[in-house]
C-alpha atoms as an extended CHARMM CRD file, in Angstrom:
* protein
*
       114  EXT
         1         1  UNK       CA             62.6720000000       -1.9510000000     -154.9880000000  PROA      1               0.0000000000
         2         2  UNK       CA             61.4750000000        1.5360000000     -154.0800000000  PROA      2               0.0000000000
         3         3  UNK       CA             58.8340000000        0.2260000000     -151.5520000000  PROA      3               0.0000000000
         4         4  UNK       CA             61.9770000000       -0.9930000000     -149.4360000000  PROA      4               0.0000000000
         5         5  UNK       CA             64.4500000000        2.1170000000     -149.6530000000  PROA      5               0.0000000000
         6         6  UNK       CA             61.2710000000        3.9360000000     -148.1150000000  PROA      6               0.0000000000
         7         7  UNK       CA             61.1710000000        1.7860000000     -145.3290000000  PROA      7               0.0000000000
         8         8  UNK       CA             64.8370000000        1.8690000000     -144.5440000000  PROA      8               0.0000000000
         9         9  UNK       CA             64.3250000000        5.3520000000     -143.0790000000  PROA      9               0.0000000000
        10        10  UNK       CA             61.0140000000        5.0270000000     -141.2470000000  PROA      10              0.0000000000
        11        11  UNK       CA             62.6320000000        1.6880000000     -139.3160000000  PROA      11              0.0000000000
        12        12  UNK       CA             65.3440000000        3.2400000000     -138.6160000000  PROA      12              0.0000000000
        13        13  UNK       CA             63.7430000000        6.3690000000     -137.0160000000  PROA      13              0.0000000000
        14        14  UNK       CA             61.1600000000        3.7620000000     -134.8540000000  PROA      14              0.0000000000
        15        15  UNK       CA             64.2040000000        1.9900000000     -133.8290000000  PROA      15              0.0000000000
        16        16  UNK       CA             65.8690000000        5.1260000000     -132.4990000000  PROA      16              0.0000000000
        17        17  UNK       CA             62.4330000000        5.8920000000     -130.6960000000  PROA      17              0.0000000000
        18        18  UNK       CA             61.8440000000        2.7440000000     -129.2230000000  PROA      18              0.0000000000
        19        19  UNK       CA             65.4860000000        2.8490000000     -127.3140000000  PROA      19              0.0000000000
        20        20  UNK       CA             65.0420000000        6.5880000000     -126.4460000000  PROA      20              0.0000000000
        21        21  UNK       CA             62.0690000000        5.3740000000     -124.8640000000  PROA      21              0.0000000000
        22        22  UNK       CA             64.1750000000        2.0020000000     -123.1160000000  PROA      22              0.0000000000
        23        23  UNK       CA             67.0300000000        4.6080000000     -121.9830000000  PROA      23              0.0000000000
        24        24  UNK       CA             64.4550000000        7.2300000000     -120.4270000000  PROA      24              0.0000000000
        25        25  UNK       CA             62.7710000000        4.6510000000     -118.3810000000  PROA      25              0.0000000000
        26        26  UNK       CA             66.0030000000        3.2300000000     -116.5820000000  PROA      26              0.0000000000
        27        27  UNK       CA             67.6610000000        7.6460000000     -116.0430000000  PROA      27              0.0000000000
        28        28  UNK       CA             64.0320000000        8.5500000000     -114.9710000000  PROA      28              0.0000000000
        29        29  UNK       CA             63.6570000000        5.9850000000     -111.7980000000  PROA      29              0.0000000000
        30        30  UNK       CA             63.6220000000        6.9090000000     -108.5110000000  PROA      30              0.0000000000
        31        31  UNK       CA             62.9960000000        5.3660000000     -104.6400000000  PROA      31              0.0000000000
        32        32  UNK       CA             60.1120000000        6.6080000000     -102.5290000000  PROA      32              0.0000000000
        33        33  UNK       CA             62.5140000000        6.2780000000      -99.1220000000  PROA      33              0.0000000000
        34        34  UNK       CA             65.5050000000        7.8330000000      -99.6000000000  PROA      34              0.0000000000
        35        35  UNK       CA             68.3430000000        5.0430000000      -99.2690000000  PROA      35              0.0000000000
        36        36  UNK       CA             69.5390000000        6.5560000000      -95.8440000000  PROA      36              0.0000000000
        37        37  UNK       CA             66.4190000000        6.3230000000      -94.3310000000  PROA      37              0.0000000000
        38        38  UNK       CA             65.6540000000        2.5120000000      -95.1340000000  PROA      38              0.0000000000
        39        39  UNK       CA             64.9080000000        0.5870000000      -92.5480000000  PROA      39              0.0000000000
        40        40  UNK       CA             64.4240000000        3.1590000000      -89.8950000000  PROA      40              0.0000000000
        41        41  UNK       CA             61.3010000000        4.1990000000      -87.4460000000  PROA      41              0.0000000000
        42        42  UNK       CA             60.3230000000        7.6850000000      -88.1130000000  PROA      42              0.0000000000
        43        43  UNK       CA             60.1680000000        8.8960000000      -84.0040000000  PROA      43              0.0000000000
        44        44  UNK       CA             60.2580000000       11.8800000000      -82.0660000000  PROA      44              0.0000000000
        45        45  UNK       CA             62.2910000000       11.9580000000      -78.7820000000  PROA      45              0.0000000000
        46        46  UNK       CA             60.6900000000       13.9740000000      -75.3860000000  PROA      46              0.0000000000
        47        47  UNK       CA             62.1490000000       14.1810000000      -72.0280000000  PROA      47              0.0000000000
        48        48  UNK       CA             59.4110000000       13.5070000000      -69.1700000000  PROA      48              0.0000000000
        49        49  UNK       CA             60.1340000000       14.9360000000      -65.9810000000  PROA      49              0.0000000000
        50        50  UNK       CA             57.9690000000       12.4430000000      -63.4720000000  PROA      50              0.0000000000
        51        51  UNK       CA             57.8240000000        8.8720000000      -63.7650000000  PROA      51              0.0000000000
        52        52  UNK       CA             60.1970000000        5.7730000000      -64.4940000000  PROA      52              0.0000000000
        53        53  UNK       CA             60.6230000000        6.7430000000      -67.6960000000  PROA      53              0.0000000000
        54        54  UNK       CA             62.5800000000        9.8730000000      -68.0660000000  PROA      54              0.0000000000
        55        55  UNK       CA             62.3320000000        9.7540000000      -71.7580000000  PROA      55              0.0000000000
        56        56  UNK       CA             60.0800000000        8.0980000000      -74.5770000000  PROA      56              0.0000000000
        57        57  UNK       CA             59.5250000000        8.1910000000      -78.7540000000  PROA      57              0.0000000000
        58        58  UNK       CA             56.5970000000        8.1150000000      -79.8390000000  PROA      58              0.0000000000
        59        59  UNK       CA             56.1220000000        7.1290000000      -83.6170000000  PROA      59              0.0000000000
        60        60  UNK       CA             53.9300000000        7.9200000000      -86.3080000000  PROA      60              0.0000000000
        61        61  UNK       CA             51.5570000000        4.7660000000      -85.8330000000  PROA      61              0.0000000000
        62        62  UNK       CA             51.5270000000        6.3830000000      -81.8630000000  PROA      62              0.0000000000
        63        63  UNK       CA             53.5860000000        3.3240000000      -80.1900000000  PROA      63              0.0000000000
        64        64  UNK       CA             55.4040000000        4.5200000000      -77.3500000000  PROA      64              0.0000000000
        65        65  UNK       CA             58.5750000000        3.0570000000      -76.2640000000  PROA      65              0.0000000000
        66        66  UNK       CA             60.7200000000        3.5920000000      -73.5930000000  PROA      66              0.0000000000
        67        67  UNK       CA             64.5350000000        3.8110000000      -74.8040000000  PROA      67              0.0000000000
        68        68  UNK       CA             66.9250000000        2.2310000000      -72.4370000000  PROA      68              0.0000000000
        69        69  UNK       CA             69.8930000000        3.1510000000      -73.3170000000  PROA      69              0.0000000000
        70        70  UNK       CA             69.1040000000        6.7330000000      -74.3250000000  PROA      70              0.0000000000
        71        71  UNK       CA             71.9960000000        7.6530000000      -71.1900000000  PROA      71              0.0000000000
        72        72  UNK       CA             74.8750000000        5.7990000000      -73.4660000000  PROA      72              0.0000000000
        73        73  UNK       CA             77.5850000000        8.6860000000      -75.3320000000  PROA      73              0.0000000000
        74        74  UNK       CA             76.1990000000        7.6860000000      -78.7080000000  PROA      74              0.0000000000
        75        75  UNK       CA             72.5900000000        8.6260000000      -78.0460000000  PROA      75              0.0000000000
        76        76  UNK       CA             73.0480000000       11.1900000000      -75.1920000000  PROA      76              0.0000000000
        77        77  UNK       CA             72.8880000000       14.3600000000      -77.8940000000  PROA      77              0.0000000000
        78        78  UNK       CA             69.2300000000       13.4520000000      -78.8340000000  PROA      78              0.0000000000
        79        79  UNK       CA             68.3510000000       13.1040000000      -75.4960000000  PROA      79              0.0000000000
        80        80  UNK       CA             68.4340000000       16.9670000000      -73.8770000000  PROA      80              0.0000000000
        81        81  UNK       CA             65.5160000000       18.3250000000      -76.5100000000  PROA      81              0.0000000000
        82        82  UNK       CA             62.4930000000       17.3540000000      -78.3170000000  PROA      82              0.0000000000
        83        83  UNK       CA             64.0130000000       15.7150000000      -81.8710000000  PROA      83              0.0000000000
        84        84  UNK       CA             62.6920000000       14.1270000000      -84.5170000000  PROA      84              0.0000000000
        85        85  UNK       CA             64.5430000000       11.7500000000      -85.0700000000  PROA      85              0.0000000000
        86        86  UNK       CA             64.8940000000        8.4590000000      -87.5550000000  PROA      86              0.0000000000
        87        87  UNK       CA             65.8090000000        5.3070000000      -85.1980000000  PROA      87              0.0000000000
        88        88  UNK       CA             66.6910000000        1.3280000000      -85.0310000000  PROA      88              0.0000000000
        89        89  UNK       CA             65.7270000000       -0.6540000000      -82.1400000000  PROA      89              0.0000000000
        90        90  UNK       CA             65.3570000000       -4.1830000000      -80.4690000000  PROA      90              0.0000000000
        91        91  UNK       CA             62.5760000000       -4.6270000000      -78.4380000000  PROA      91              0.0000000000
        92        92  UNK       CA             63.0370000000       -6.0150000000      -75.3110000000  PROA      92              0.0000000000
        93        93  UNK       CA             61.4050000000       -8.4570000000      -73.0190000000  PROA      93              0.0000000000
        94        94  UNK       CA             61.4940000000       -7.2430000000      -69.7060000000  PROA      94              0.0000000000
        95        95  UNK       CA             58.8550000000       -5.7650000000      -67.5530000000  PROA      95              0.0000000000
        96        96  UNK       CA             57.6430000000       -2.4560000000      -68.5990000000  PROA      96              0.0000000000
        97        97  UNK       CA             59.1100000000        0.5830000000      -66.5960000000  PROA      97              0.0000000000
        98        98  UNK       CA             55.9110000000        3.1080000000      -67.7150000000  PROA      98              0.0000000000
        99        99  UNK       CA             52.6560000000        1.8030000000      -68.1060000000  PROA      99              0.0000000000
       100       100  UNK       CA             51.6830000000        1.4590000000      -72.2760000000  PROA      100             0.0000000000
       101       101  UNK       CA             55.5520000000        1.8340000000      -72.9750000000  PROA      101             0.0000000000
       102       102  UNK       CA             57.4490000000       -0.6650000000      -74.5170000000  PROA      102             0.0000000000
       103       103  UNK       CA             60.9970000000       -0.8360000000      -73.8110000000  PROA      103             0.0000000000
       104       104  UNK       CA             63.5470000000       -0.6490000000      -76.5200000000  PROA      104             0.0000000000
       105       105  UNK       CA             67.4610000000       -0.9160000000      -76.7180000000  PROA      105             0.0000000000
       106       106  UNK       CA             68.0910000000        1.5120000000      -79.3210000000  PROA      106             0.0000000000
       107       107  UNK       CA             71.0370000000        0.2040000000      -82.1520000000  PROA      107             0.0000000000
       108       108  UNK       CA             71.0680000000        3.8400000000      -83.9620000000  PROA      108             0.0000000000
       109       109  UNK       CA             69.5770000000        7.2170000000      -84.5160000000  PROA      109             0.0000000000
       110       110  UNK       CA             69.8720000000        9.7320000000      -87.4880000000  PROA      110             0.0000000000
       111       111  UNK       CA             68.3490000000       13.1120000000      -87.2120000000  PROA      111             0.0000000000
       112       112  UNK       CA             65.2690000000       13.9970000000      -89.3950000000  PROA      112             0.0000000000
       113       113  UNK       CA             65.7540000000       16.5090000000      -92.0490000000  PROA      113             0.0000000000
       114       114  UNK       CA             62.8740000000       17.8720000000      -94.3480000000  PROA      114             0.0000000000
């Protein structure tokens, strides 16, 4: 009888352990991208002066596209300035307008924060 009061207390204290350890894992998890970012290009936005392309993003794997509809209300802010800028696109099949730029309806922009 004495063997199992003493192991009343030492189960008891590995049980407690063993879900401290269970609850930690789930509080402690976190996401690489943050969720607003998800599914966006990382680009930056420049205005060229000569050409057919008056503007282009360029991302980080150096693809250049030429936005379309960078002229339309909703992306017309981004377009005065050099932004970075996170972006969703369709590509398009048309000829290109620039040589080595692929043209690109844009669907939506967020601005890049630190």
């Amino acid at each position: 009888m004495m063997i199992h009061t003493d192991l009343k207390p030492i189960s008891f204290i590995i049980i407690l352990f063993l879900i401290s350890c269970n609850s930690s894992k789930l509080t402690t998890k976190k996401t690489t991208n943050p969720p607003h970012k998800e599914g966006y290009t990382f680009g930056i936005i420049k205005h060229k002066d000569t050409g057919n392309c008056s503007w282009i993003i360029s991302d980080s794997k150096n693809i250049i596209y030429d936005p379309i509809n960078i002229k339309d209300d909703e992306f017309l802010l981004y377009a005065f300035k050099k932004n970075k800028i996170y972006f969703k696109f369709l590509p398009l099949r048309m000829k290109n307008r620039c040589e080595n730029v692929l043209p690109i309806k844009l669907l939506e922009i967020i601005p890049y924060t630190d």
